[in-house]
Backbone as a ProteinNet text record, in pm:
[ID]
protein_1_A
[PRIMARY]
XXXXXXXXXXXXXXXXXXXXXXXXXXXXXXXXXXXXXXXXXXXXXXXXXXXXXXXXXXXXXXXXXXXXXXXXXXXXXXXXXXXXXXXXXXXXXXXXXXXXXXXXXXXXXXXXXXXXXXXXXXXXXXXXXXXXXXXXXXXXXXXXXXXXXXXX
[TERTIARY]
-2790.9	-2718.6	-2752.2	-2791.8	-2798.4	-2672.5	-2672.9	-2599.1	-2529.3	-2610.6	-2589.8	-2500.2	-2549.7	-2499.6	-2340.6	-2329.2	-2208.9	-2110.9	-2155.5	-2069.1	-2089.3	-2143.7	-2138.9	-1993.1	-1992.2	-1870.7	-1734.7	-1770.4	-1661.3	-1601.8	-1701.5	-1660.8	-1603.9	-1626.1	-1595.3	-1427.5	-1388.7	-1278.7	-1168.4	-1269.2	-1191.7	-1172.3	-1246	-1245.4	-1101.6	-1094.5	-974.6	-859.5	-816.7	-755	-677.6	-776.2	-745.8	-705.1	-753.2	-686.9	-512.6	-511.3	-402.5	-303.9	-328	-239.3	-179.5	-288	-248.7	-141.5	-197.3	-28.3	45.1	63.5	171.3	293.7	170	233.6	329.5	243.1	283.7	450.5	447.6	552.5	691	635	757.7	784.4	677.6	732.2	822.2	812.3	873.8	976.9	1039.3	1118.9	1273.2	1266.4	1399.1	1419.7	1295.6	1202.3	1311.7	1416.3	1471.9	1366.6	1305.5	1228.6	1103.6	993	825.7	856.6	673.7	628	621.9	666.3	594.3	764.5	882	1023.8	1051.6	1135.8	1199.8	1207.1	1231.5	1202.9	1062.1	1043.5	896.4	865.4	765.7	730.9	686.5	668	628.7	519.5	366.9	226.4	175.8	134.2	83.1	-78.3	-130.1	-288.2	-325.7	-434.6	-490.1	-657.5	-677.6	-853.1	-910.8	-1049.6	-1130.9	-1208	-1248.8	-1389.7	-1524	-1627.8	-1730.3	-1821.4	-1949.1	-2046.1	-2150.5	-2202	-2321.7	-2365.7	-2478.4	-2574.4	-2541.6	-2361.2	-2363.1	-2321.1	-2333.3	-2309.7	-2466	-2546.3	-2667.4	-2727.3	-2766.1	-2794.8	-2981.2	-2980.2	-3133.1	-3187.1	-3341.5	-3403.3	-3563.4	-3640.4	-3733.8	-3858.8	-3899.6	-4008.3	-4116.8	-4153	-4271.6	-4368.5	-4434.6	-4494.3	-4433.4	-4378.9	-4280.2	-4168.8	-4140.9	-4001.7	-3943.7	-3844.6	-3765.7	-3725.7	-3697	-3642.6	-3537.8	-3434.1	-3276.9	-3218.7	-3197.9	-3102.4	-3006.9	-3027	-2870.4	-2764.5	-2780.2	-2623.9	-2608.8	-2666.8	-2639.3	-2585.1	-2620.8	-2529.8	-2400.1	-2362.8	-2250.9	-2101.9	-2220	-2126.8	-2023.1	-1939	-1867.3	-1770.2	-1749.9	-1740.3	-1535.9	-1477.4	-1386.5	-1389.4	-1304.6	-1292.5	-1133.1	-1123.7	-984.7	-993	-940.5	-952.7	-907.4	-777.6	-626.9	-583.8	-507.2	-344.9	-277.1	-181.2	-65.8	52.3	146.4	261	356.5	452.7	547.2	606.4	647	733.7	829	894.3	1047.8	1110.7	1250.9	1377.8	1388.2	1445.5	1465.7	1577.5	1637.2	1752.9	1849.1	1982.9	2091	2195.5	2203.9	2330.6	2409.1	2546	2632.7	2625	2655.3	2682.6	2695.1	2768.3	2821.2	2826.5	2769.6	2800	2622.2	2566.8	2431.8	2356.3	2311.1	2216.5	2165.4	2085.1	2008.2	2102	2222.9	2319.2	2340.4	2337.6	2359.5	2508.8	2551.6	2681.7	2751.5	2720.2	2872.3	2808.4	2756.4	2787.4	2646.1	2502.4	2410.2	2338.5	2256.8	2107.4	2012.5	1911.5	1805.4	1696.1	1730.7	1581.6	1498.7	1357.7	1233.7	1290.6	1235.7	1236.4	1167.2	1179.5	1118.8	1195.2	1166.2	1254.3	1133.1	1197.5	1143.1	1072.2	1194.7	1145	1050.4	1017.2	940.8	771.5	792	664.9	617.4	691	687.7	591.1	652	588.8	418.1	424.8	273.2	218.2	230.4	190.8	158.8	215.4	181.2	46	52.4	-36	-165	-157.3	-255.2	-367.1	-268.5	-303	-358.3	-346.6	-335.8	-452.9	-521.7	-617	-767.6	-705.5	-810.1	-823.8	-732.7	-816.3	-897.5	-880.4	-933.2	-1125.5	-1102.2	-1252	-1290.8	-1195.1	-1298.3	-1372.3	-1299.1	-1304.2	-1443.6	-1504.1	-1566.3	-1711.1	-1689.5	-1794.9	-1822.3	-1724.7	-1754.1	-1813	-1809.2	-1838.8	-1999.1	-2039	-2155.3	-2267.8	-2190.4	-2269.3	-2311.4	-2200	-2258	-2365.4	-2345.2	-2502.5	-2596.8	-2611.1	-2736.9	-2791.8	-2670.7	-2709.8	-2760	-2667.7	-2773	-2916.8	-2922.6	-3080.6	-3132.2	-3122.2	-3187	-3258.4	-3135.1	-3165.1	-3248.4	-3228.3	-3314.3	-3482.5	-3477.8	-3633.3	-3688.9	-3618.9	-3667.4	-3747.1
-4036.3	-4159.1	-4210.3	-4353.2	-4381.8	-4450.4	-4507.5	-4597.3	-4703.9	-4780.2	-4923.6	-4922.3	-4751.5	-4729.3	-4651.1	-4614.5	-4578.1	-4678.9	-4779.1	-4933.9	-5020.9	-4996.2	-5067.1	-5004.8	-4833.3	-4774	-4838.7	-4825.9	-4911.8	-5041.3	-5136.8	-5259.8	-5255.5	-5130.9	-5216.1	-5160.7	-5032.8	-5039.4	-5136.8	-5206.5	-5311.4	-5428	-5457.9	-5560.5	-5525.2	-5382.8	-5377.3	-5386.9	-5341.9	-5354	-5502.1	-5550.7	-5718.8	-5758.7	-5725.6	-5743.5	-5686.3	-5623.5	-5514.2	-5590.7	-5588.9	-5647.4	-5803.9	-5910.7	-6017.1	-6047.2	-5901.7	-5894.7	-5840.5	-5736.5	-5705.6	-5819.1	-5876.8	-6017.6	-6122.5	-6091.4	-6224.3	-6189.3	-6062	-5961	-5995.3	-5976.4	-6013.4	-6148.3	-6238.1	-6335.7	-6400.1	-6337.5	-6397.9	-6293.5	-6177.9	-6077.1	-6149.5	-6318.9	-6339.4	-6489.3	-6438.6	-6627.3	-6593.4	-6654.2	-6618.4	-6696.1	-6837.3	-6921.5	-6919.3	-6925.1	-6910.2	-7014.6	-7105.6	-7206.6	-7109.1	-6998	-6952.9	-6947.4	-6955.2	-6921.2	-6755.5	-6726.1	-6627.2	-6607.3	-6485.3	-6478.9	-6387.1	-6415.3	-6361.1	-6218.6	-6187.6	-5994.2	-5966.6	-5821.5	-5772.1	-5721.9	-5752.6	-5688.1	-5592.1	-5464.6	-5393.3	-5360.8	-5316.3	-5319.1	-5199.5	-5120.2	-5012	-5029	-4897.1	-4874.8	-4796.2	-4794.7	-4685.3	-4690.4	-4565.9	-4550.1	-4588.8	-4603.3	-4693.9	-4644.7	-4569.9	-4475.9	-4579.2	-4504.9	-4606.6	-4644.8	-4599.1	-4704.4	-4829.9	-4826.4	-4992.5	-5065.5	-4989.4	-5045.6	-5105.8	-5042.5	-5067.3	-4910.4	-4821.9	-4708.6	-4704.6	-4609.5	-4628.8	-4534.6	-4573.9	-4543	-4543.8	-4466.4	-4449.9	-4494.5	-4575	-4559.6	-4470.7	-4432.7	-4290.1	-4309	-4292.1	-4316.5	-4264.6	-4187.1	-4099.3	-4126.8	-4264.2	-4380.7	-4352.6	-4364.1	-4382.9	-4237.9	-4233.2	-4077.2	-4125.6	-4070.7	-4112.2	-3962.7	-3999.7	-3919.4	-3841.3	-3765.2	-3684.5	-3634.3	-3666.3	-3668.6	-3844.3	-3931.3	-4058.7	-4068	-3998.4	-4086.4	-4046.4	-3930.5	-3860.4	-3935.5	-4000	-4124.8	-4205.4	-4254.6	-4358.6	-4443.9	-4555.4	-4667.2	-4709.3	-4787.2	-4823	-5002.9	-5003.3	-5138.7	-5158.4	-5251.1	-5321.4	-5322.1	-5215.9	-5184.5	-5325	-5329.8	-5390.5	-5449.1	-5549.4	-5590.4	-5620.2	-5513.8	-5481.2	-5615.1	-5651.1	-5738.7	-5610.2	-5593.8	-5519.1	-5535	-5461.1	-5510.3	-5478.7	-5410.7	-5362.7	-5494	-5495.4	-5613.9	-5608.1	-5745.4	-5772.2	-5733.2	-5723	-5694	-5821.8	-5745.4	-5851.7	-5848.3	-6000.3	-5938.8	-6052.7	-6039	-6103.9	-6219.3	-6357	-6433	-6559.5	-6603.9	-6730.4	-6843.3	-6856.5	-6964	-6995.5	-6947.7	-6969.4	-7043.2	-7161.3	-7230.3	-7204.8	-7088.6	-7020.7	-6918.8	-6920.9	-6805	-6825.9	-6717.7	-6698.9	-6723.9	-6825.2	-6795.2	-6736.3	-6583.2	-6505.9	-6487.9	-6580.7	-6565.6	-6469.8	-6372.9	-6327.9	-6392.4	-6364.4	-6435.9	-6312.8	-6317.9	-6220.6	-6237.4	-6120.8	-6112.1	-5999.6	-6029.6	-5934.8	-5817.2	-5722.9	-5511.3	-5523.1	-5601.2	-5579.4	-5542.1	-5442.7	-5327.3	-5365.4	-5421.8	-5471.2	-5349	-5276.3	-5191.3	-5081.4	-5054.8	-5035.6	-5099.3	-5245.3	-5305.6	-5320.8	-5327.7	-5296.7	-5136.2	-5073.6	-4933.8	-4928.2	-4993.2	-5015.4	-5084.1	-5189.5	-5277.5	-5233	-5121.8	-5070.1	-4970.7	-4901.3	-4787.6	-4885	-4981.6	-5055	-5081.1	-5144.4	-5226.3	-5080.6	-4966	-4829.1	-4810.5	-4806	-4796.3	-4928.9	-5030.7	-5149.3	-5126.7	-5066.2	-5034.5	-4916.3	-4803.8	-4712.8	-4739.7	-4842.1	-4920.9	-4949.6	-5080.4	-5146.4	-5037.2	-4927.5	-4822.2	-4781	-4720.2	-4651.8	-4763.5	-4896.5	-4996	-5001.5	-5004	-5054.1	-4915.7	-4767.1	-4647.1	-4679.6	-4725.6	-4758.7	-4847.3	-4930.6	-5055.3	-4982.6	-4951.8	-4867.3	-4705	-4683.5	-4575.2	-4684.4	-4805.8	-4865.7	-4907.7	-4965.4	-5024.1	-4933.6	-4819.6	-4690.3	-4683.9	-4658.6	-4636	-4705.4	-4871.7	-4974.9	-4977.4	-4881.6	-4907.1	-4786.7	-4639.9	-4553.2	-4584.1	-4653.7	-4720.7	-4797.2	-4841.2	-4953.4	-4831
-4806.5	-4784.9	-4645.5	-4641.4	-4511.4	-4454.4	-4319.1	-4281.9	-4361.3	-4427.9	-4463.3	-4610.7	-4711.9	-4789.4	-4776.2	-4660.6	-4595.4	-4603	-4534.9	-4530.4	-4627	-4740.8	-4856.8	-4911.6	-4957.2	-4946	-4844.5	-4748.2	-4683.9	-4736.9	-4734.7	-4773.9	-4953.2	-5019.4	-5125.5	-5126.4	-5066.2	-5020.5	-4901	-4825.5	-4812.5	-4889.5	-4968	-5041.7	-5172.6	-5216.5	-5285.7	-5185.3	-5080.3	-5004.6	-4961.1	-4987.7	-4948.3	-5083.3	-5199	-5300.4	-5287.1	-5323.8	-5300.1	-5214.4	-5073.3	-4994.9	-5026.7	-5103.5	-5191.9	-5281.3	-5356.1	-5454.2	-5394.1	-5331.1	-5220.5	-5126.1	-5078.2	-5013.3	-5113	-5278.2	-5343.1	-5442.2	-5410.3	-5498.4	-5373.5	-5188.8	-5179.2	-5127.4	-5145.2	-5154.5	-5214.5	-5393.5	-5494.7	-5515.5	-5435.3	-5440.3	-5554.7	-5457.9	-5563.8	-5629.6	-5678.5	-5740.7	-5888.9	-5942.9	-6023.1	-6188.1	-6152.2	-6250.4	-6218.7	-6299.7	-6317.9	-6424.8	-6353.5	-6472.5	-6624.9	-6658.6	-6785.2	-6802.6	-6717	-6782	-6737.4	-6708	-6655.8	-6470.3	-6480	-6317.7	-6304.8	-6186.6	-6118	-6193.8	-6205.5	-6276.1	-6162.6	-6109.6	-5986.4	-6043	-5962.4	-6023.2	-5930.4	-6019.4	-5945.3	-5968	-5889.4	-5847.1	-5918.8	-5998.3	-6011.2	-5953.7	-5882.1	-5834.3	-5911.1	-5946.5	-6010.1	-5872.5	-5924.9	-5841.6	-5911.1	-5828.5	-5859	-5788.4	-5864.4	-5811.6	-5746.6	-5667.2	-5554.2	-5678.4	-5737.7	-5818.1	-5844.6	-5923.3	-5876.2	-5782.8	-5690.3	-5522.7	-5507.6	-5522.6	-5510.4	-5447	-5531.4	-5533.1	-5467.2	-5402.4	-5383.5	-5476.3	-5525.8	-5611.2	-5599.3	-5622.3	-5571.6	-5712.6	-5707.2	-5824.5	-5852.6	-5967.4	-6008.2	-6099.7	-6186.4	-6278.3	-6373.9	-6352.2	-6457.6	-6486.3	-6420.8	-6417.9	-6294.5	-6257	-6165.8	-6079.3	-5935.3	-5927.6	-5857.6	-5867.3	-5745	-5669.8	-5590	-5480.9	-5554.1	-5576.7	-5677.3	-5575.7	-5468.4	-5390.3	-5409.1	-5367.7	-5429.1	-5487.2	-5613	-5717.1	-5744	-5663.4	-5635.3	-5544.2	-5487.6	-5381.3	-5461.5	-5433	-5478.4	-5392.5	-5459.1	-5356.8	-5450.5	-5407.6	-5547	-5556.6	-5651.8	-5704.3	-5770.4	-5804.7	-5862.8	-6043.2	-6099.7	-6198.1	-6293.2	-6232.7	-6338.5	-6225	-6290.6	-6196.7	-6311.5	-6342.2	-6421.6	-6369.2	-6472.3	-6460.1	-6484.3	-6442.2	-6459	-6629.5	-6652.1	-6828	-6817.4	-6722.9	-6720.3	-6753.8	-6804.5	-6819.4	-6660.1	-6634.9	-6495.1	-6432.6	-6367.6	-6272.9	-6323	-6372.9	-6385.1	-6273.7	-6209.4	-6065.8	-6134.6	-6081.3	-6113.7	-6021.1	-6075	-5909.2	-6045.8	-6065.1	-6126.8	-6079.6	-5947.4	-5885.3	-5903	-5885.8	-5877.2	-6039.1	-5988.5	-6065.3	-6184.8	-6190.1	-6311.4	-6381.2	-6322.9	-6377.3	-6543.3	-6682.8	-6770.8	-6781.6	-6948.8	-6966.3	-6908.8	-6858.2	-6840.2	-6682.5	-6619.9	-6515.2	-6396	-6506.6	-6448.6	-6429.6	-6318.4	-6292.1	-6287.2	-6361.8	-6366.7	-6247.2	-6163.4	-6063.1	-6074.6	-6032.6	-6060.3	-6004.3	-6026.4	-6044	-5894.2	-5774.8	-5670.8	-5576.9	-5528.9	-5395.6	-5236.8	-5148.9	-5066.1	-4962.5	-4938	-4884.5	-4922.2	-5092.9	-5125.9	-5103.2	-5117.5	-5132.7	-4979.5	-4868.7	-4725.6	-4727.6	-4736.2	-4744.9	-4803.3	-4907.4	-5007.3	-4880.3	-4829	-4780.2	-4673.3	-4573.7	-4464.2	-4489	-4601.6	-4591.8	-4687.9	-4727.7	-4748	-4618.4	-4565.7	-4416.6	-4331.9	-4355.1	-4268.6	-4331.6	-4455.5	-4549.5	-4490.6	-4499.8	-4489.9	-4318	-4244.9	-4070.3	-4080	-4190.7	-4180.2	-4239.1	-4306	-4339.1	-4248	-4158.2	-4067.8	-3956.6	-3930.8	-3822.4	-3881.8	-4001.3	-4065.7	-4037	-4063	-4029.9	-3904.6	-3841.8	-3716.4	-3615.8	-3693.1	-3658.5	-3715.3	-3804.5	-3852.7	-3823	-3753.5	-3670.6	-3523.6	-3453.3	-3368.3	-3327.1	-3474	-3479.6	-3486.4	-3545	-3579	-3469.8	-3384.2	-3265.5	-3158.8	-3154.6	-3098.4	-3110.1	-3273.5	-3329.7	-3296	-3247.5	-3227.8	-3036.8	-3016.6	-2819.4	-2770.5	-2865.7	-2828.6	-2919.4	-3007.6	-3034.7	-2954.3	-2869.5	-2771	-2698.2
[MASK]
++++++++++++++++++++++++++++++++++++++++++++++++++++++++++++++++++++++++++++++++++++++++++++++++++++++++++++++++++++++++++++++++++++++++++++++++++++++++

């Protein structure tokens, strides 16, 4: 593995990351959106990652006459990606409050299954995750730039 395939790994974990933190953000925004253009109140979505082996990161590969030969720690590498973004299906939270607008006959208003201080928490070790990328790049740029000043 070289450098560049190092920070391909990196980036594709930041790139879920930034996903991730999107719905994170958009879950507590709408923590107590009681109406959606589709009718009901907000669903809380959550993110799933696979992993995602170099080759389709862009794996290096060597050509042969005998076809192709690859790195077999290469292909061992893996990078991730954004599998899913799940809608929650749970029934929503019924609170009582009769005075409120969207309130049901007897008086409930249904809000999304979203726990703030939960999605705070996701949201931190996201953000703890997407610095631990940039650190890993920016650990990567500076070997290159090394390699670049002791060739001089």
């Amino acid at each position: 593995m070289d450098l560049f395939q190092a920070m391909q790994i990196s980036a594709s974990g930041l790139t879920a990351q930034r996903i991730r933190m999107n719905i994170l953000a958009s879950n507590l925004a709408n923590a107590n959106t009681t109406k959606t253009p589709e009718g009901g109140p907000f669903r809380r979505k959550d993110v799933y990652f696979q992993t995602i082996g170099l080759s389709e990161l862009s794996a290096r590969s060597y050509p042969r006459e005998a076809g192709r030969f690859e790195d077999e720690l290469d292909r061992q590498l893996q990078g991730v990606q954004v599998s899913q973004v799940v809608r929650d299906a749970r029934a929503p939270r019924l609170v009582y409050d009769p005075n409120h607008p969207d309130a049901n006959k007897d008086g409930y208003i249904a809000l999304p299954n979203i726990t703030v201080i939960s999605e705070m928490v996701s949201m931190m070790n996201s953000q703890r995750s997407f610095e631990a990328g940039v650190t890993a790049i920016n650990a990567g740029k500076s070997m290159v730039n090394k390699a670049l000043t002791i060739g001089r």
